[in-house]
C-alpha positions in Angstrom: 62.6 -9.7 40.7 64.2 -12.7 39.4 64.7 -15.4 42.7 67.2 -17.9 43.0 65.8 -21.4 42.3 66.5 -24.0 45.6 67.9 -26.9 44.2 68.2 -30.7 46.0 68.8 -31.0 48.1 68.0 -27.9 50.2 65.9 -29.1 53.2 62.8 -25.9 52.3 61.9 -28.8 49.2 61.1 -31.1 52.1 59.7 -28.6 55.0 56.1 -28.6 55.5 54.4 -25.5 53.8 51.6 -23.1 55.5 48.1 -21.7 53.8 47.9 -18.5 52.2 46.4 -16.2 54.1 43.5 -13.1 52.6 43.3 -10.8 51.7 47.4 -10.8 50.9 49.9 -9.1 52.5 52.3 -7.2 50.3 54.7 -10.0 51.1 52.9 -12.0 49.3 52.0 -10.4 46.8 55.6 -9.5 46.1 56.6 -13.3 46.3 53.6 -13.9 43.5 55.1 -11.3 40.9 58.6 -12.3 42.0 57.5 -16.1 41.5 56.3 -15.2 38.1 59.3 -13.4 37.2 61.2 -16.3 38.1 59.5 -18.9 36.0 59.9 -16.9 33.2 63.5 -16.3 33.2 64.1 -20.0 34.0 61.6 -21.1 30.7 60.1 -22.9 33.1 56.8 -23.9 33.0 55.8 -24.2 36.6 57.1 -22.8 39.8 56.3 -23.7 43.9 57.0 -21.3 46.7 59.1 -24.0 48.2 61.4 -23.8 45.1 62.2 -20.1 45.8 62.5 -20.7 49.6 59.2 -20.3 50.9 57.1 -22.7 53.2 53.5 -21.4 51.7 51.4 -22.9 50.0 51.2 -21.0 46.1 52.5 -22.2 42.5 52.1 -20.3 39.5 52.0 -22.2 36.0 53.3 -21.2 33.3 51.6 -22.4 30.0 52.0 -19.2 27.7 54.1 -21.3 25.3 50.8 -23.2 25.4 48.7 -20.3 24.6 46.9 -20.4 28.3 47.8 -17.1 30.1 50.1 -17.6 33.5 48.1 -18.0 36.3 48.9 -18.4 40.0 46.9 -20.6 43.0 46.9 -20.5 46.0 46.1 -23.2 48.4 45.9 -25.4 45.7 44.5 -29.0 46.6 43.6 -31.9 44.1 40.0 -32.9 45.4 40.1 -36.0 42.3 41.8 -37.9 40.3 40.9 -39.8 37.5 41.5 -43.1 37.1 43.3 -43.7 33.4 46.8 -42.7 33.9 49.8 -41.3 31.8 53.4 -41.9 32.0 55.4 -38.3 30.4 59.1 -37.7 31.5 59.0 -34.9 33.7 62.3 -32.7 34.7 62.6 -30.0 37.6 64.0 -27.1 38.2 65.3 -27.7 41.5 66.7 -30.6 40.2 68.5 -29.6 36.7 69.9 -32.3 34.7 67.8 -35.3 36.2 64.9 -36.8 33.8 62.2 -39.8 34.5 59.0 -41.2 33.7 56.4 -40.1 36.0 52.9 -42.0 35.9 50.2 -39.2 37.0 46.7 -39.2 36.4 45.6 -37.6 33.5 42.2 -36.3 34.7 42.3 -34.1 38.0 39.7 -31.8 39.6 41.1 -29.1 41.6 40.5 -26.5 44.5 42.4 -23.5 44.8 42.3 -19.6 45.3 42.7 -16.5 43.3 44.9 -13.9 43.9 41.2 -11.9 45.3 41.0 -15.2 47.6 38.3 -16.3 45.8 37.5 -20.0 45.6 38.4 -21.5 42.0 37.6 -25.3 41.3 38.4 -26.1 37.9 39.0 -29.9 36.2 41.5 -30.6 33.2 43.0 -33.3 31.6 46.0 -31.5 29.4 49.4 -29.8 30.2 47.6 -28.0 33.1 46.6 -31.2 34.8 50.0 -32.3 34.7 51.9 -28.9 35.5 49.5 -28.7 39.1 50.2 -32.3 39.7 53.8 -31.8 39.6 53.5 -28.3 41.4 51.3 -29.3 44.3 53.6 -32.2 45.0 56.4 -29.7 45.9 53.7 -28.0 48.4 53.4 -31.2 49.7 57.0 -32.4 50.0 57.3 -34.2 46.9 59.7 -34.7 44.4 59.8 -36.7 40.8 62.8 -38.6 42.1 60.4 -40.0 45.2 58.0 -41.0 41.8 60.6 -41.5 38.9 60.2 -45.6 38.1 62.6 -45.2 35.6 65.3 -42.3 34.6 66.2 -40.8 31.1 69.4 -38.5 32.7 70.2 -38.1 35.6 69.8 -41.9 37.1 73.8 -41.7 38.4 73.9 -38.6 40.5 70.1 -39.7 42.1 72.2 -43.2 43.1 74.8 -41.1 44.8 72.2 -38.5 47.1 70.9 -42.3 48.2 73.9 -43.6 48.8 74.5 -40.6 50.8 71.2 -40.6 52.4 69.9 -37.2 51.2 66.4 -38.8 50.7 
Protein backbone atom coordinates (compact mmCIF):
# COMPACT_ATOMS: atom_id res chain seq x y z
CA UNK A 1 0.00 0.00 0.00
CA UNK A 2 1.10 3.29 -1.21
CA UNK A 3 1.73 5.78 2.16
CA UNK A 4 1.46 9.32 2.24
CA UNK A 5 4.86 11.02 2.17
CA UNK A 6 5.36 13.62 5.46
CA UNK A 7 6.48 16.74 4.14
CA UNK A 8 8.34 19.86 6.18
CA UNK A 9 7.68 20.61 8.17
CA UNK A 10 5.81 17.78 10.07
CA UNK A 11 7.50 17.48 13.48
CA UNK A 12 7.87 13.03 12.87
CA UNK A 13 11.06 14.51 10.39
CA UNK A 14 12.54 15.81 13.58
CA UNK A 15 11.41 13.19 16.40
CA UNK A 16 13.93 10.86 17.58
CA UNK A 17 13.52 7.27 15.94
CA UNK A 18 13.68 3.82 17.90
CA UNK A 19 15.66 0.40 16.80
CA UNK A 20 14.11 -2.23 14.93
CA UNK A 21 13.32 -4.93 16.86
CA UNK A 22 13.76 -9.24 15.66
CA UNK A 23 12.61 -11.12 14.56
CA UNK A 24 9.77 -8.50 13.03
CA UNK A 25 6.52 -8.10 13.95
CA UNK A 26 3.98 -8.14 11.15
CA UNK A 27 3.86 -4.41 11.76
CA UNK A 28 6.88 -4.11 10.54
CA UNK A 29 7.00 -6.07 8.07
CA UNK A 30 3.91 -4.41 6.58
CA UNK A 31 5.57 -0.90 7.02
CA UNK A 32 8.76 -2.50 4.93
CA UNK A 33 6.54 -3.65 1.88
CA UNK A 34 4.34 -0.56 2.37
CA UNK A 35 7.71 1.61 2.37
CA UNK A 36 8.77 -0.08 -0.76
CA UNK A 37 5.61 0.51 -2.38
CA UNK A 38 5.82 3.95 -1.62
CA UNK A 39 9.23 4.78 -3.05
CA UNK A 40 8.25 3.31 -6.04
CA UNK A 41 5.15 5.22 -6.82
CA UNK A 42 6.95 8.46 -5.82
CA UNK A 43 10.20 7.48 -8.45
CA UNK A 44 11.98 8.02 -5.58
CA UNK A 45 15.10 6.61 -4.93
CA UNK A 46 15.21 6.33 -1.26
CA UNK A 47 12.66 6.32 1.45
CA UNK A 48 13.00 6.74 5.72
CA UNK A 49 10.39 5.45 8.09
CA UNK A 50 10.26 9.02 9.41
CA UNK A 51 9.03 10.17 5.95
CA UNK A 52 5.97 7.87 6.14
CA UNK A 53 5.30 8.76 9.81
CA UNK A 54 7.20 6.37 11.64
CA UNK A 55 9.85 6.98 14.61
CA UNK A 56 11.96 3.51 13.64
CA UNK A 57 14.86 3.23 12.57
CA UNK A 58 14.58 1.44 8.65
CA UNK A 59 15.13 3.06 4.95
CA UNK A 60 14.87 1.17 1.89
CA UNK A 61 16.86 2.32 -1.29
CA UNK A 62 15.83 2.27 -4.30
CA UNK A 63 18.55 1.98 -7.07
CA UNK A 64 16.70 -0.30 -9.72
CA UNK A 65 16.95 2.50 -12.24
CA UNK A 66 20.66 1.80 -11.32
CA UNK A 67 20.44 -1.83 -12.00
CA UNK A 68 21.06 -2.71 -8.00
CA UNK A 69 17.85 -4.57 -6.76
CA UNK A 70 15.80 -2.49 -3.79
CA UNK A 71 16.96 -3.35 -0.70
CA UNK A 72 15.85 -2.32 2.86
CA UNK A 73 18.13 -1.83 6.33
CA UNK A 74 17.44 -1.72 9.31
CA UNK A 75 19.28 -0.07 12.07
CA UNK A 76 21.36 1.34 9.67
CA UNK A 77 24.58 3.18 11.18
CA UNK A 78 27.62 4.67 9.15
CA UNK A 79 30.61 3.18 11.27
CA UNK A 80 33.23 5.37 8.48
CA UNK A 81 33.57 7.90 6.43
CA UNK A 82 36.09 8.58 4.06
CA UNK A 83 37.81 11.45 3.84
CA UNK A 84 37.68 12.88 -0.04
CA UNK A 85 34.36 14.37 -0.34
CA UNK A 86 31.65 15.17 -3.10
CA UNK A 87 29.40 18.04 -3.58
CA UNK A 88 25.97 16.50 -5.83
CA UNK A 89 22.59 18.55 -5.57
CA UNK A 90 20.34 16.44 -3.65
CA UNK A 91 16.33 17.00 -3.50
CA UNK A 92 13.72 15.23 -0.98
CA UNK A 93 10.79 14.00 -0.96
CA UNK A 94 9.51 15.49 2.11
CA UNK A 95 10.63 18.49 0.81
CA UNK A 96 9.40 18.76 -3.04
CA UNK A 97 10.54 21.60 -4.95
CA UNK A 98 13.65 22.53 -2.86
CA UNK A 99 17.26 21.68 -4.46
CA UNK A 100 21.06 22.24 -2.97
CA UNK A 101 24.42 21.17 -3.06
CA UNK A 102 25.17 18.84 -0.43
CA UNK A 103 28.98 17.96 0.33
CA UNK A 104 28.96 14.12 1.67
CA UNK A 105 31.65 11.87 1.76
CA UNK A 106 32.02 9.72 -1.00
CA UNK A 107 33.42 6.56 0.66
CA UNK A 108 31.22 5.13 3.69
CA UNK A 109 31.38 1.83 5.53
CA UNK A 110 28.15 0.79 6.96
CA UNK A 111 26.37 -1.41 9.59
CA UNK A 112 22.86 -2.45 9.28
CA UNK A 113 20.41 -5.45 9.42
CA UNK A 114 18.50 -7.67 7.09
CA UNK A 115 15.04 -8.16 6.97
CA UNK A 116 16.20 -12.02 8.81
CA UNK A 117 17.97 -9.51 11.44
CA UNK A 118 21.11 -10.49 10.34
CA UNK A 119 24.12 -8.26 10.61
CA UNK A 120 25.15 -6.77 7.11
CA UNK A 121 28.34 -4.38 6.90
CA UNK A 122 28.99 -3.41 3.56
CA UNK A 123 31.33 -0.28 2.10
CA UNK A 124 30.59 1.72 -1.19
CA UNK A 125 31.52 4.67 -2.76
CA UNK A 126 28.65 5.23 -5.72
CA UNK A 127 24.88 6.10 -5.67
CA UNK A 128 24.50 3.76 -2.73
CA UNK A 129 26.84 5.63 -0.53
CA UNK A 130 25.09 8.61 -1.22
CA UNK A 131 21.40 7.37 -1.08
CA UNK A 132 22.26 5.80 2.81
CA UNK A 133 23.91 9.02 3.69
CA UNK A 134 20.98 10.93 2.80
CA UNK A 135 18.55 8.23 4.34
CA UNK A 136 20.26 7.69 7.66
CA UNK A 137 20.27 11.49 8.16
CA UNK A 138 16.38 11.40 8.22
CA UNK A 139 16.77 8.49 11.02
CA UNK A 140 18.77 10.80 12.74
CA UNK A 141 16.90 14.06 12.42
CA UNK A 142 18.42 15.48 9.49
CA UNK A 143 17.52 17.23 6.63
CA UNK A 144 19.50 18.71 3.30
CA UNK A 145 18.21 22.07 4.21
CA UNK A 146 20.25 21.77 7.82
CA UNK A 147 23.35 20.82 5.04
CA UNK A 148 22.42 22.75 1.79
CA UNK A 149 25.49 25.49 1.49
CA UNK A 150 23.93 26.66 -1.45
CA UNK A 151 20.28 26.17 -3.23
CA UNK A 152 19.45 25.43 -6.93
CA UNK A 153 15.28 25.81 -6.21
CA UNK A 154 13.81 26.26 -3.61
CA UNK A 155 16.23 28.97 -1.67
CA UNK A 156 12.96 31.44 -1.20
CA UNK A 157 10.37 29.25 0.52
CA UNK A 158 13.63 27.70 2.89
CA UNK A 159 14.03 31.78 3.81
CA UNK A 160 10.41 31.94 4.80
CA UNK A 161 10.18 28.40 7.27
CA UNK A 162 13.45 30.49 8.96
CA UNK A 163 11.92 33.43 9.11
CA UNK A 164 9.13 31.68 10.71
CA UNK A 165 11.24 29.62 12.89
CA UNK A 166 10.16 26.17 11.64
CA UNK A 167 13.91 25.04 11.89
Amino acid sequence: MVLPIKKFPDKVLRAPTQKVAFPLSEEMKKLTLDMIDTVKAADGIGLAAPQVGKSVKLVVINLEKSGLELFPLYNPKILKRGFKKVEIEEGCLSLPGIFGMVKRPKKIKVEAQNMKGEKVVFEDDGWVSRVVQHEVDHIDNVLIIDLIKKYTQGEDLVKAWKKQKLF
